[in-house]
Backbone as a ProteinNet text record, in pm:
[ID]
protein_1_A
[PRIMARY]
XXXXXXXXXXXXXXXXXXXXXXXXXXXXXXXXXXXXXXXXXXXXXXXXXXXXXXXXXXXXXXXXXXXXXXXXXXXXXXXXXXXXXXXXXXXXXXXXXXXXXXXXXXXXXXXXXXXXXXXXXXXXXXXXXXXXXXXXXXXXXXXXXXXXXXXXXXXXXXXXXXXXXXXXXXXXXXXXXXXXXXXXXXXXXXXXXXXXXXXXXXXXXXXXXXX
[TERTIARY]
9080.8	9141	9030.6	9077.9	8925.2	8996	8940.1	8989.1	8947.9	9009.4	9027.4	8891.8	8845.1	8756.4	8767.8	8673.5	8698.9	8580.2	8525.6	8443.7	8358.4	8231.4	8199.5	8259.5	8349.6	8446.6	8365.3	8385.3	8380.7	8397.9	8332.4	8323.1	8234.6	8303.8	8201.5	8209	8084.1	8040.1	7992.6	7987.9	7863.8	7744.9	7741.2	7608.9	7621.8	7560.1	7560.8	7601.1	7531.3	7545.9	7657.4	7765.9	7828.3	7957.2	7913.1	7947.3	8149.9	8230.9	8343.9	8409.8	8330.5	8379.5	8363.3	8215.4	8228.9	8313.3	8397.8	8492.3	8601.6	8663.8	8719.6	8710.2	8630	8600.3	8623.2	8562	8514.4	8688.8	8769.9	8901.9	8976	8938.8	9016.5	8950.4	8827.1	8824.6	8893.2	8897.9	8991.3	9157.2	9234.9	9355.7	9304.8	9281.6	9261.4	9236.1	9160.7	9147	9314.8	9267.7	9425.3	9466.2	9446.9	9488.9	9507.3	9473.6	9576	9655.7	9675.3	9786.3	9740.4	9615.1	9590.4	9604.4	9586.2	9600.6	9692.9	9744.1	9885	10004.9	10058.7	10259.7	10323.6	10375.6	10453.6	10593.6	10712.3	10805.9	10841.7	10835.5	10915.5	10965.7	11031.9	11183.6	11294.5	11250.7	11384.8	11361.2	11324.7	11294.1	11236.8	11112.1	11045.2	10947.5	10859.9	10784.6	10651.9	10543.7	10407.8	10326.2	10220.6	10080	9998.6	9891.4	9780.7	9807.1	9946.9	9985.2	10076.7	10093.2	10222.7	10316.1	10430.4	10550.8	10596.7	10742.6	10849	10947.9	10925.1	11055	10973.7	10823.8	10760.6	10765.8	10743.6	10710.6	10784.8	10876.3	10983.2	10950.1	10915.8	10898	10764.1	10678.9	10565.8	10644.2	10575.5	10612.5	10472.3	10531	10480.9	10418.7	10499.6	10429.7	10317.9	10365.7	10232.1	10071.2	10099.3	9973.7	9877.5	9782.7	9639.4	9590	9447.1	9364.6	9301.1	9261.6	9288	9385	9497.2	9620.1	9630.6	9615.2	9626.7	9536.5	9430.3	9291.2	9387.4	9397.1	9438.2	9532.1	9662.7	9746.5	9693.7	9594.4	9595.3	9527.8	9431.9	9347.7	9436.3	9482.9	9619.6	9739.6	9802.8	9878.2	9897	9746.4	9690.8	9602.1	9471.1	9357.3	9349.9	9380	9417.3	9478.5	9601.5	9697.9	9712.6	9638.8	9580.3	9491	9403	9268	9130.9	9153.8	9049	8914.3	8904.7	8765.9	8681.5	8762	8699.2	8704.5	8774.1	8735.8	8621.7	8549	8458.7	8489.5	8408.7	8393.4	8417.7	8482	8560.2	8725.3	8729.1	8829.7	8907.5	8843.6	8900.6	8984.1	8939.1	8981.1	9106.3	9080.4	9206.1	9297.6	9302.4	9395.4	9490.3	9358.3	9413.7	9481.4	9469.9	9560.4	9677.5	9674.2	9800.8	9901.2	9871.3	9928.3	9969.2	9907.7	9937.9	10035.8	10019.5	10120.1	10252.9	10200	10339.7	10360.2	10311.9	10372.6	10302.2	10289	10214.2	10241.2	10345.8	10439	10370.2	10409.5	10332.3	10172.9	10089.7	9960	9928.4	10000.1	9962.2	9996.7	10096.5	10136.4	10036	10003.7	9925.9	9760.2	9748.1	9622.6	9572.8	9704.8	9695.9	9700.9	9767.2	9759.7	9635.3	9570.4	9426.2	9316.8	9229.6	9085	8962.7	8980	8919.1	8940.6	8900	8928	9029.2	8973.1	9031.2	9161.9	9203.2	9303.7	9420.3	9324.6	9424.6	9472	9431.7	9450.9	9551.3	9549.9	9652.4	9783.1	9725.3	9922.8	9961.1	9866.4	9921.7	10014.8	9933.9	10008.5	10092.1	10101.6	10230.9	10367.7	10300.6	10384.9	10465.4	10379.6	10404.5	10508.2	10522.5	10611.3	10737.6	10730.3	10830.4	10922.2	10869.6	10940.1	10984.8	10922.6	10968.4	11069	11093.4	11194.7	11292.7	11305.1	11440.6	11466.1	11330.8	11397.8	11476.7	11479.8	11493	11403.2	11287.5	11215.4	11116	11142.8	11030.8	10940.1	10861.8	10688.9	10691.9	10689.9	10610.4	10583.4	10654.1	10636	10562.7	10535.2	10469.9	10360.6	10363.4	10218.6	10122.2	10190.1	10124.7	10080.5	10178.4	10113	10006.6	9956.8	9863.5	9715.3	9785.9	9640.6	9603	9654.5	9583.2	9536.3	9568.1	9428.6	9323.4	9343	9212.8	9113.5	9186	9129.2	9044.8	9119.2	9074.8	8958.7	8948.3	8873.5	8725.2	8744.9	8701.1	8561.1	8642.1	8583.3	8523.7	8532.2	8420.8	8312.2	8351.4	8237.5	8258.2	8424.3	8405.7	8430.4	8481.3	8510.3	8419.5	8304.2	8194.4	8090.7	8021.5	7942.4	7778.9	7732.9	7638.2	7505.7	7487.1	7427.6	7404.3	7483.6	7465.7	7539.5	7665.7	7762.7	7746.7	7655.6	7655.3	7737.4	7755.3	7745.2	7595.9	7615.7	7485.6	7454.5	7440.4	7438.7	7400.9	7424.2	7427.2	7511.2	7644.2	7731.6	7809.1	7806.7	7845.1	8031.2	8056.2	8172.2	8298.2	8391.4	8481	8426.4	8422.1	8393.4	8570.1	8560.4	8655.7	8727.3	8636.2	8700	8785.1	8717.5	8775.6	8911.3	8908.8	9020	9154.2	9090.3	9219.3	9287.1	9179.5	9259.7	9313.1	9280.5	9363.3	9510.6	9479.6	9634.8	9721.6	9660.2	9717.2	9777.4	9696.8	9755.9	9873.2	9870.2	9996.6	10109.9	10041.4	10149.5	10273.3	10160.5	10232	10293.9	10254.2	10340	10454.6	10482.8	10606.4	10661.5	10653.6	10710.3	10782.7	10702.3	10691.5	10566.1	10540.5	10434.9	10497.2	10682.8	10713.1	10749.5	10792.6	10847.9	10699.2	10591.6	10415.1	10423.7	10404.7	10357.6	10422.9	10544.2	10632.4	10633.6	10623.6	10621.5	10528.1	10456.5	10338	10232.8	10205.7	10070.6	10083.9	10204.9	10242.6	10254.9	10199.4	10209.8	10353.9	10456.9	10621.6	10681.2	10762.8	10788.5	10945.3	10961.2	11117.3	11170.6	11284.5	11311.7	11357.8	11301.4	11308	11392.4	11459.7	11569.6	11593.7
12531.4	12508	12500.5	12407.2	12388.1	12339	12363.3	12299.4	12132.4	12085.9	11921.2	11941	11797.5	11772.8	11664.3	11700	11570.3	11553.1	11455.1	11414.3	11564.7	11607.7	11747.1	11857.4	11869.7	12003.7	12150.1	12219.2	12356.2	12452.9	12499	12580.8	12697.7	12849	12933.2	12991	13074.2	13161.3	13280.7	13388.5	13474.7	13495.6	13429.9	13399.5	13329.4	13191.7	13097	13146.7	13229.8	13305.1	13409.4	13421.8	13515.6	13540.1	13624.3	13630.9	13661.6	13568.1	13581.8	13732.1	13818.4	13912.8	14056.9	14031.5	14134.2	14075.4	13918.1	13945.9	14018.7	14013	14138.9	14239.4	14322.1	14433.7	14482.5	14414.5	14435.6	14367	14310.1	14264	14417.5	14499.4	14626	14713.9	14747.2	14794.6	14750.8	14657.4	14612.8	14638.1	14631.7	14681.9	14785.2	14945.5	15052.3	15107.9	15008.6	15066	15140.9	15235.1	15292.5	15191.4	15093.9	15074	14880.6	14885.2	14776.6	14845.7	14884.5	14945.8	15088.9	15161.2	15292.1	15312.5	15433.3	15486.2	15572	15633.9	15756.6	15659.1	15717.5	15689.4	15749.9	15621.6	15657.5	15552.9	15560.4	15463.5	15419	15268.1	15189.6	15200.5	15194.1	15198.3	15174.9	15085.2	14979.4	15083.9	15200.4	15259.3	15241.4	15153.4	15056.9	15147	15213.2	15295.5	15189.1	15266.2	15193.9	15274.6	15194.3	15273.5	15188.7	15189.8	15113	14977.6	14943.9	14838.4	14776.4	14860.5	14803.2	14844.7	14816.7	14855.5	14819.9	14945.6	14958.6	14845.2	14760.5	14666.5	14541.4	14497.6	14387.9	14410	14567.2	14626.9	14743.2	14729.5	14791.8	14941.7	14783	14939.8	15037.2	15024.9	15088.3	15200	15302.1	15426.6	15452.6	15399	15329.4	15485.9	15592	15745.5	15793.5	15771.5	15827.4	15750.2	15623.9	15516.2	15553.3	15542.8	15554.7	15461.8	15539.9	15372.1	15288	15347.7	15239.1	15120.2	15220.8	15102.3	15004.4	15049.9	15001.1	14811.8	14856.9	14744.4	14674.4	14740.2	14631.9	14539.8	14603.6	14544.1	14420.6	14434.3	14339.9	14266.4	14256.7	14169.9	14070.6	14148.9	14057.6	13996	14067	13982.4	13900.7	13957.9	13837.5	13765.9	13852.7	13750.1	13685.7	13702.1	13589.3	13517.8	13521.4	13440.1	13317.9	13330.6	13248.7	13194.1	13251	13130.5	13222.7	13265.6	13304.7	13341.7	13372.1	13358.1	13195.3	13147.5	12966.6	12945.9	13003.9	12999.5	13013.6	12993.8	13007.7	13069.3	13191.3	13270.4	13193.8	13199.2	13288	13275.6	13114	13081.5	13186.4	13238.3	13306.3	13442.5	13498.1	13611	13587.1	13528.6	13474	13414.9	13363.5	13297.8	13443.9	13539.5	13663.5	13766.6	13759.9	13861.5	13741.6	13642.1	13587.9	13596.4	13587	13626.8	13732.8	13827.8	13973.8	14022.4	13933.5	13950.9	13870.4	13728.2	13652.8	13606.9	13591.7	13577	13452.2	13454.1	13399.7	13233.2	13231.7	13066.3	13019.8	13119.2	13083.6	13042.3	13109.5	13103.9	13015.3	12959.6	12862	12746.1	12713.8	12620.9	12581.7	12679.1	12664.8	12644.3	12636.7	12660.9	12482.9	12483.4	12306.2	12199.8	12268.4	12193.8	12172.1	12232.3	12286.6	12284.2	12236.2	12151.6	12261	12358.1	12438.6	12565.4	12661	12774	12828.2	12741	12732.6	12699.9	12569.2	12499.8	12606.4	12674.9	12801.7	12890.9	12947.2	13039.6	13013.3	12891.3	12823.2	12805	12765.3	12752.6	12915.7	13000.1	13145	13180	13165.8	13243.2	13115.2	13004.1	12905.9	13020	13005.8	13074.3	13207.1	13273.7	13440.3	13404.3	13307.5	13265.4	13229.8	13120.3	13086.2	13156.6	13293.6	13438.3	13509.3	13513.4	13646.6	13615.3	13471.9	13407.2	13438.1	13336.8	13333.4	13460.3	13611.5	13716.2	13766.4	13722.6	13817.3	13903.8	13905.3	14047.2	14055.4	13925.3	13937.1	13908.2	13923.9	13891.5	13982	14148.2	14256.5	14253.3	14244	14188.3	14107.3	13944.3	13862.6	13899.1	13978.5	14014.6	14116.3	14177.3	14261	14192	14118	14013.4	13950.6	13901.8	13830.2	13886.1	14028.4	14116.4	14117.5	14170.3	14152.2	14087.8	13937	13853.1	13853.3	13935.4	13918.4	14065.4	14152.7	14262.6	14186.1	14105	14044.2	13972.9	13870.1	13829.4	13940.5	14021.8	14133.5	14213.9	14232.9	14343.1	14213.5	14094	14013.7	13923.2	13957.7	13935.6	13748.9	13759.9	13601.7	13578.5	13661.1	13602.3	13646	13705.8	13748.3	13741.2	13654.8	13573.9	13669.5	13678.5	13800.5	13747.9	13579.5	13546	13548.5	13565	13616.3	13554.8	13521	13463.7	13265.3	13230.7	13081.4	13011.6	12869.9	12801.8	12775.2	12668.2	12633.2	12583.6	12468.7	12384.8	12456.9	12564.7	12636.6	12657.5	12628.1	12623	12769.1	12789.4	12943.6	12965.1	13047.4	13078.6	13125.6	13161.6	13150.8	13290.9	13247.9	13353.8	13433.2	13568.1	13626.5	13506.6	13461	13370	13242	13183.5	13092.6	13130.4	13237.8	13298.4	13341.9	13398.5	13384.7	13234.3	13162.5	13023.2	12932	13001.3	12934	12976.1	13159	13207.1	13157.3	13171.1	13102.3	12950.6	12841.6	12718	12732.6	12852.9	12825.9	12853.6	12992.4	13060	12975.1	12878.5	12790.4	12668.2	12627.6	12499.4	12594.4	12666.1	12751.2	12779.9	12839.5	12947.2	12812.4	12762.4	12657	12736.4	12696.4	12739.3	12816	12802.3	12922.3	13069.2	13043.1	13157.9	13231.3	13160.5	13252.3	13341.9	13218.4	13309.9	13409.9	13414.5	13555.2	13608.4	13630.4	13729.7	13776	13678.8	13681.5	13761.8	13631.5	13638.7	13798	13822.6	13911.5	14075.2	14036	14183.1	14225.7	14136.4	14165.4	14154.8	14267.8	14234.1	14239	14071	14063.6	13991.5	13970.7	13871	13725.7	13634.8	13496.2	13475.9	13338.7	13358.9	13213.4
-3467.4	-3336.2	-3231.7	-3164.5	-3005.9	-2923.3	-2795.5	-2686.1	-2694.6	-2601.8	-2561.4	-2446.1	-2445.7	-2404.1	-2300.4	-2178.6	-2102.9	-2022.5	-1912.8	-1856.5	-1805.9	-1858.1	-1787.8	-1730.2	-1822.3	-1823.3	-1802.6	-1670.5	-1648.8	-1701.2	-1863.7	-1928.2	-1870.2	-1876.3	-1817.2	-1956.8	-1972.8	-2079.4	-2000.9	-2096.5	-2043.7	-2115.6	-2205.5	-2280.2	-2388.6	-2401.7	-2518.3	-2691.9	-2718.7	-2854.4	-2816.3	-2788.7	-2788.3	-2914.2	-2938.7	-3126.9	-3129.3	-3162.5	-3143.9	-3154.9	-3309.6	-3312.2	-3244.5	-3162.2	-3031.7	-2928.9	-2930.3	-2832.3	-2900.7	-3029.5	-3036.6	-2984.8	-3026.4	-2983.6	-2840.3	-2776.2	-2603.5	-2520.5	-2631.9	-2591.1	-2588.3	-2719.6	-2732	-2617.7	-2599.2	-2476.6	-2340.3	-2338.5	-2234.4	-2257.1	-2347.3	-2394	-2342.1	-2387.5	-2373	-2199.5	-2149.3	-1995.5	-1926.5	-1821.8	-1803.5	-1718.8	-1628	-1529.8	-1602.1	-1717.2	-1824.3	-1946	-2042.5	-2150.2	-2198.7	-2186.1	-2136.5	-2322.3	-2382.9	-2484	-2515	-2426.6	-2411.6	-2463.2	-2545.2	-2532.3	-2441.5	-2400.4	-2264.3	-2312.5	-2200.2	-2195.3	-2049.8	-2088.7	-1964.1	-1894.6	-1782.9	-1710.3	-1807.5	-1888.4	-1995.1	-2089	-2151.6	-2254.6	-2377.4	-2314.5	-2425.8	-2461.2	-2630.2	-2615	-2609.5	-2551	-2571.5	-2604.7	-2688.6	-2705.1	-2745.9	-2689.8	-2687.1	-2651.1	-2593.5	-2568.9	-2685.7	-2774	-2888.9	-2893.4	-2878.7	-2823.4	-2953.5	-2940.3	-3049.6	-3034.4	-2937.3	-2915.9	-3011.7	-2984.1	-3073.8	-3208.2	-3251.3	-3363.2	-3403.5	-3447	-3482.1	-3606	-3666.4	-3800.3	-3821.7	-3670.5	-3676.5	-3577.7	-3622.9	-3559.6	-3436.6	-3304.7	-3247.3	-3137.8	-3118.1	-3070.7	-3121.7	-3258.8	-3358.3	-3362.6	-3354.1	-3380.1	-3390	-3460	-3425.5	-3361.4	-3340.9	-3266.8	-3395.1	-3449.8	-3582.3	-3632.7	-3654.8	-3663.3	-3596.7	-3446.6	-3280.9	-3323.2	-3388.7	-3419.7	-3471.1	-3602.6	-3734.2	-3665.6	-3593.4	-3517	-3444.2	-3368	-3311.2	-3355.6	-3442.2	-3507.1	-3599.6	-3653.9	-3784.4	-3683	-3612	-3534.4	-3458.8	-3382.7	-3272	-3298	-3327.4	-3334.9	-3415.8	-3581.3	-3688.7	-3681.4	-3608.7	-3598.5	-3550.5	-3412.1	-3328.8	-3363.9	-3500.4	-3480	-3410.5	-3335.1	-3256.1	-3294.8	-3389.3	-3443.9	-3470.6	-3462.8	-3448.6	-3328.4	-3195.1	-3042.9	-2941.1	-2858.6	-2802.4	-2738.4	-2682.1	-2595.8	-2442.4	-2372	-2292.6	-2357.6	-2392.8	-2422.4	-2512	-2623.4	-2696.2	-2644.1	-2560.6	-2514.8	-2385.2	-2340	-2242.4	-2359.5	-2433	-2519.8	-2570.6	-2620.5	-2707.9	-2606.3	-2459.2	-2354.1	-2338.7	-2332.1	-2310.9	-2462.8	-2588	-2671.8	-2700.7	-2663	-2618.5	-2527.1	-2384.8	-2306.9	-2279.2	-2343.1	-2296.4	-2438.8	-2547.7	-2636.4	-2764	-2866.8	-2915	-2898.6	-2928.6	-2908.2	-2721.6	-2662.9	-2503.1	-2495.9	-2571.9	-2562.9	-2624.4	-2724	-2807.8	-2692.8	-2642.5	-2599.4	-2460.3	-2367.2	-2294.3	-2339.9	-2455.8	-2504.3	-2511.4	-2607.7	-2631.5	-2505.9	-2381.5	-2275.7	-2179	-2236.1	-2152.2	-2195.8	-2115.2	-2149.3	-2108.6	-2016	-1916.6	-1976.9	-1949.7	-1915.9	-1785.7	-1699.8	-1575.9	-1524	-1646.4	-1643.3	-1768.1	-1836.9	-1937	-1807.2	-1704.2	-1637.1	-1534.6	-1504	-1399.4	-1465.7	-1620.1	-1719.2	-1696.3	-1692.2	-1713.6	-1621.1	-1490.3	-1378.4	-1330.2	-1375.4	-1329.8	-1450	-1579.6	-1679.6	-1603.2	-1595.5	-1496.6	-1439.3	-1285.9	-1217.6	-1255.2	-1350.5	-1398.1	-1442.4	-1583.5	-1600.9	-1516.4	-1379	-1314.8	-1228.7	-1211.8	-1154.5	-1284.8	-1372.5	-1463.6	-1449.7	-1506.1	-1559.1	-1388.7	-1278.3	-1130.9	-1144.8	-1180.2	-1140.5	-1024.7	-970.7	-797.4	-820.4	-661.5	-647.9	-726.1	-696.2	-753.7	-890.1	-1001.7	-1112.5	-1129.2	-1096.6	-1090.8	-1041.2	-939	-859.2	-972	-1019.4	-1140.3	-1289	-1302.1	-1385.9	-1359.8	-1278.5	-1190.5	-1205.6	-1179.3	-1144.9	-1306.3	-1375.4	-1564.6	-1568.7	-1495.3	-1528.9	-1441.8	-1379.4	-1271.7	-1301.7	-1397	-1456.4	-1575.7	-1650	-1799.8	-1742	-1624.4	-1555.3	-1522.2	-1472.3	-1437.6	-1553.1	-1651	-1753.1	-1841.6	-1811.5	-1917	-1786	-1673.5	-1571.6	-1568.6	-1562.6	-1523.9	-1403.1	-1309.8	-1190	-1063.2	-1113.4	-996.3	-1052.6	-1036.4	-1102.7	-1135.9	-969.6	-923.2	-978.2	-1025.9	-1080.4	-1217.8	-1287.8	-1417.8	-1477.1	-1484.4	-1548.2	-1559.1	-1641.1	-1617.7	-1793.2	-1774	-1894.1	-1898.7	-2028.5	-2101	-1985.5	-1895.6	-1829.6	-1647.1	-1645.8	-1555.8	-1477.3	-1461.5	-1403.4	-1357.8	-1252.1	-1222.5	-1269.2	-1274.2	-1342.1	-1165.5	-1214.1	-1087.2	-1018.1	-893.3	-780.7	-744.2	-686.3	-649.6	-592.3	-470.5	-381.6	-461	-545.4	-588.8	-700.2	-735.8	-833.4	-732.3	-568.8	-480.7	-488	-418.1	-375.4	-522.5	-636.9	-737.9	-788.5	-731.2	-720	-591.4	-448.7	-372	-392.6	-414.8	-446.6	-538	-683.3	-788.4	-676.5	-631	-526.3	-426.2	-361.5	-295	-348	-414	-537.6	-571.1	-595	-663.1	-547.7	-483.9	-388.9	-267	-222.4	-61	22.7	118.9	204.3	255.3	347.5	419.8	329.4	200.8	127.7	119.8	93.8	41.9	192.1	288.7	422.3	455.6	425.2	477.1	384	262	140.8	62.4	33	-69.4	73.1	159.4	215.6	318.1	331.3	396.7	339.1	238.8	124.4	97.9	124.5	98.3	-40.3	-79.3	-250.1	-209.8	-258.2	-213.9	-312.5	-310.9	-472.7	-382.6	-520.9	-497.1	-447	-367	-370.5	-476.9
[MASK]
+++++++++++++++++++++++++++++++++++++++++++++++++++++++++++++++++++++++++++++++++++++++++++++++++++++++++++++++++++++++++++++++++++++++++++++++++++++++++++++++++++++++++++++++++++++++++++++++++++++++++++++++++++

């Protein structure tokens, strides 16, 4: 599996040789952070259990309180990262592919994967995706707005969206700045929403439901 190719496409890396299976790895550190799926079992509002980010509702017959962090691996390596391919992926691509399969669903990630030439252009199917859910499901900006932020954490902990000089492709091409990761949520923001629904809700820090 590879991405589509087109006239000098905006590939960011964080370093040419970057060995697919430390993006494993450095993907599970990122699962694990508290302020993305944390390591504790806890439950939902909906009474969904989690741990390490594997829930008893995806995974039924795993006894999902108990888990190890072991299991936690195998889990995601066999479910996600094999599944997907991702070891034939290039670094960045691979790891944005493997949080969206994680979070929205493997059939989703796949589908946005194939539509997309960029990295850039994977991240825009995401949070158009996000939108689209949090509308059908009624669950509001706030929902959506939290969705949002995972990728700007996933963004975050592999040093793609602040560049600081460090983050180039082969070619040298700097990778997305904070700034430019706002105005790419802003633009989805406003294609979805209208300009007056963003300015009074979104831009306004308001968590109100669509209408």
């Amino acid at each position: 599996m590879s991405t589509k190719t087109k006239s000098k496409p905006r590939i960011f890396t964080r370093v040419s040789d970057y060995n697919t299976d430390d993006s494993f790895w450095d993907y599970m550190k990122f699962i694990k952070r508290p302020d993305v799926e944390g390591t504790e079992y806890h439950k939902d509002p909906r009474g969904i259990g989690t741990k390490f980010g594997v829930t008893d509702r995806a995974f039924p017959d795993v006894d999902v309180e108990n888990l190890t962090e072991e299991n936690a691996h195998r889990i995601y390596k066999s479910e996600y990262w094999d599944k997907m391919g991702l070891q034939n992926v290039p670094f960045p691509m691979n790891v944005l592919v493997m949080d969206a399969a994680v979070n929205q669903g493997l059939g989703a990630a796949r589908q946005m994967f194939k539509s997309s030439n960029t990295p850039e252009e994977f991240i825009m199917e995401r949070i158009k995706r996000y939108h689209k859910t949090s509308e059908a499901k009624g669950r509001g900006l706030d929902n959506y707005q939290g969705w949002v932020n995972r990728v700007g954490r996933l963004l975050e902990e592999f040093q793609l969206n602040d560049t600081g000089g460090k983050v180039t492709d082969d070619i040298g091409n700097e990778a997305l700045t904070n700034e430019e990761l706002a105005e790419l949520r802003e633009d989805v923001d406003r294609e979805m929403l209208g300009d007056e629904i963003y300015d009074k809700h979104v831009k306004g820090n308001e968590n109100v439901e669509k209408p």
